[in-house]
N, C-alpha and C positions, 0 to 999 in steps of 0.2 A: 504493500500500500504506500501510497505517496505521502510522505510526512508533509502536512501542510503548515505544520512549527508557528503552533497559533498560541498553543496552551501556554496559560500563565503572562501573554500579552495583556497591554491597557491600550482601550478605545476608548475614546472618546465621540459620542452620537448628539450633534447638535438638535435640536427639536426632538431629542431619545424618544418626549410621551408621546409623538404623534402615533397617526396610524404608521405609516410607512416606515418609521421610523425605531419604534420599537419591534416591530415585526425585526429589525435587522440586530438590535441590539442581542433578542433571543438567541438568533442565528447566531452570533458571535458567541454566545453566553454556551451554547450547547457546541461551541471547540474549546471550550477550556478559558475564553478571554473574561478578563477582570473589564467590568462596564462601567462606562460612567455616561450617564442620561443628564444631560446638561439640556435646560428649559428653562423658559422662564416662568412657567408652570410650576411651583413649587410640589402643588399636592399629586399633580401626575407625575411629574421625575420622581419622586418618594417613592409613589404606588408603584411605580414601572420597575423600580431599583428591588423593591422587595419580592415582586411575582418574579424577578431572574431570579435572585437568590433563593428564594422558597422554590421555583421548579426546579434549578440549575444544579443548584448547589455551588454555584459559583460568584463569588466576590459581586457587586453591582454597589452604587452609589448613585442618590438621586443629588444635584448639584443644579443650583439657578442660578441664573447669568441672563445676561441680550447680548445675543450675537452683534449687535449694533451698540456695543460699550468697551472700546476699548479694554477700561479700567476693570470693568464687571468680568471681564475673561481674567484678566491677572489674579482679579482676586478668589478666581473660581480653578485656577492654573496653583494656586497656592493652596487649595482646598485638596488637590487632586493630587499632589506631590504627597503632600501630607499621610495621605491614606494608602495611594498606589506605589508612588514614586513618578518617574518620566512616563508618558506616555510614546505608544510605539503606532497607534492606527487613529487617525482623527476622519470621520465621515459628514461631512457635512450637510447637514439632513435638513437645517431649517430653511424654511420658503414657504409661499403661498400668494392665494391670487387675493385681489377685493372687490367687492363689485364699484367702488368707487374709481377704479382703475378699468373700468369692462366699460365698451360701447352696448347699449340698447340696441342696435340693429347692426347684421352683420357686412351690411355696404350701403355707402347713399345709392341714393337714388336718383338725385339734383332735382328734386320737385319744390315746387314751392310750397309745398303740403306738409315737406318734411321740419320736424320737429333737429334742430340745432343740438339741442341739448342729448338727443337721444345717437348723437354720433363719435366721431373725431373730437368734433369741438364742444362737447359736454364732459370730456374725460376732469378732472379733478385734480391742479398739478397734487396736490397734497398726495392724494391717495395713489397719483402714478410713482412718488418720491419714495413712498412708504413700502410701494412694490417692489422698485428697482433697490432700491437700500435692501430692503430686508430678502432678497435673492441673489443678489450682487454682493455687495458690502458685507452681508450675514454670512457670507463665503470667504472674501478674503479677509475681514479681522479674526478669526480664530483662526485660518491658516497662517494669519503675521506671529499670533499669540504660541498657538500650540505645536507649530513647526519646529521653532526652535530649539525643541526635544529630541523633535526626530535627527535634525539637520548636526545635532550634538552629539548624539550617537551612531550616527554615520548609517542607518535604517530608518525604515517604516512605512506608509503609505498614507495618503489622504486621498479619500474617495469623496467627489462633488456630486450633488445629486442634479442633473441635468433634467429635462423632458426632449420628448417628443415635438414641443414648439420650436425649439432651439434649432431645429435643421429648416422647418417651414410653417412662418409662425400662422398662428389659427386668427380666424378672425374673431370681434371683439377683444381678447385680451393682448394690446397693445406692448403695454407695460412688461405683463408677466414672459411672455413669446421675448423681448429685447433681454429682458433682465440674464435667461436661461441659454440666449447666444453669448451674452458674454461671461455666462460662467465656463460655456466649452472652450473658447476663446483662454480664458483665463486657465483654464486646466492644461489647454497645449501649453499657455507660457510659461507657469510654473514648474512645470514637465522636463522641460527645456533648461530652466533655471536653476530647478536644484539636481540635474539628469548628473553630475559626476562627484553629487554627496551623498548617495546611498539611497536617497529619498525620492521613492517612485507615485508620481500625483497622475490618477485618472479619472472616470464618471462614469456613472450608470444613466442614463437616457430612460425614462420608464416610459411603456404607455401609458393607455389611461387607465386610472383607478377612479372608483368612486371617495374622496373623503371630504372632509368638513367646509374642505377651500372650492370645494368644486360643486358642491351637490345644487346651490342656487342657480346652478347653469344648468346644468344637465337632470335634473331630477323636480317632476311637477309639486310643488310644496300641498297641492291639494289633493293632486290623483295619486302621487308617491310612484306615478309612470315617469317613462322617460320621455324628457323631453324634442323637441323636433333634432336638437342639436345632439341629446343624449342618442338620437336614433341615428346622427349622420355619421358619428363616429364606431357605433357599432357597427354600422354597411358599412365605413371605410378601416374595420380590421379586419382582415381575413379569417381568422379566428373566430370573431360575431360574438367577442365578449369580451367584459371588463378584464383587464389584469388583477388579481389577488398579490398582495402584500406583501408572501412569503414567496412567490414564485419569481423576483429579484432578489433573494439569497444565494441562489447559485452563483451567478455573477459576483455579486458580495465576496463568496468566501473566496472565488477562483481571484478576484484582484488584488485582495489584501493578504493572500497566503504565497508561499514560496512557490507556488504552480506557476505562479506568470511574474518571475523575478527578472526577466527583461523586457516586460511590457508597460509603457509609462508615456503620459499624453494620447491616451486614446478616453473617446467615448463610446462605451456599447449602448445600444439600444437593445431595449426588452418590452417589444412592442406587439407581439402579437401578428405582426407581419404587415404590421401600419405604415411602415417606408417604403417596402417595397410593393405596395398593391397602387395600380395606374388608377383603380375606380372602374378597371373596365375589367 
């Protein structure tokens, strides 16, 4: 069997309580890795740190921080030495869409009937800032903060959590589709930057899931049916169904383990077979 020389490692899983998020933290949890669920969710990184360890039996820590604080990582980087030591894998898990950052309609029209606000020019710089920061920026200050572990001990990996927008963004979410280009962006150059200190930086591309950030789009709040757009992406997966949570762990473990020790600056996509279907 292929040693995948995980056991007894520290991650670190930014957004750890989300859905997607802790789904990977388990995955790690069940090779032997010591977790740390970093959220700003106090009572979910708690709850999430003790379901690893009550199923796992392995080490877990719930720890709060904003990906978007500097200072909040350091002082959550001193929490995590304290208890683990260095950390060896950092995933970067937090993001999300808002609808304050989403257009109402998915192209004008140029009518004069058309409502402004429900387009381009109804976006919200606010809520497009809070988009782009917190999938952008929520990416690289804990890679400024938590790298410096790796980059110290001459190992480790950071995995970015990419989409599906990123290669061809979707229409209405402007923001989120930009944000998730220049995380891959940002993944080759890191890739590139620390490529001859040990330290190997790649991304997962998910398809679509259903969760919290997304269900206002795709999911009827009355019918609890899917929506016209919930439906256009199911006909455009070939598959003809949402992605599950735990079915990006494989990926996961093959990036962050010694399987793919000369693999660094790529994104996979785990999409259901959503990039490669024409629609025809």
């Amino acid at each position: 069997m292929y040693d995948l020389n995980l056991k007894d490692k520290v991650a670190v899983i930014t957004g750890g309580a989300g859905t997607i998020c802790s789904s990977m933290a388990k995955a790690l949890a069940a090779q032997g890795v010591k977790t740390v669920i970093l959220d700003h969710n106090k009572i979910g990184a708690c709850e999430t740190a003790n379901q690893i360890e009550n199923e796992f039996k392995t080490a877990s820590l719930g720890v709060v921080a904003s990906v978007l604080d500097k200072n909040s990582l350091e002082e959550a980087k001193k929490e995590i030495h304290a208890k683990f030591g260095p950390i060896d894998i950092l995933i970067n898990g937090a993001g999300g869409n808002s609808p304050s950052a989403t257009t109402i309609v998915e192209k004008m029209d140029g009518t004069e009937s058309e409502k402004p606000e429900e387009t381009f020019f109804g976006l919200k710089t606010e809520g497009f800032d809070r988009v782009f920061d917190l999938n952008f920026k929520g990416t690289v200050l804990p890679s400024m903060v938590f790298g410096s572990d790796l980059v110290k001990k001459k190992s480790g990996v950071i995995i970015n959590i990419s989409s599906m927008n990123s290669y061809r963004p979707l229409t209405k979410i402007a923001a989120y589709s930009a944000a998730k280009a220049a995380v891959n962006n940002f993944t080759q150059w890191l890739a590139v930057h620390f490529a001859k200190t040990g330290v190997r930086v790649n991304a997962i591309a998910p398809g679509f899931l259903l969760t919290d950030q997304n269900k206002f789009l795709l999911t009827d709040e009355n019918t609890g049916g899917l929506t016209s757009r919930g439906k256009k992406i199911i006909n455009g997966t070939p598959m003809e169904r949402y992605c599950l949570p735990e079915e990006l762990n494989g990926t996961l473990i093959y990036l962050v383990s010694d399987m793919s020790k000369f693999v660094t600056g790529i994104v996979i996509p785990v999409d259901g077979g959503f990039s490669a279907y024409s629609g025809v």
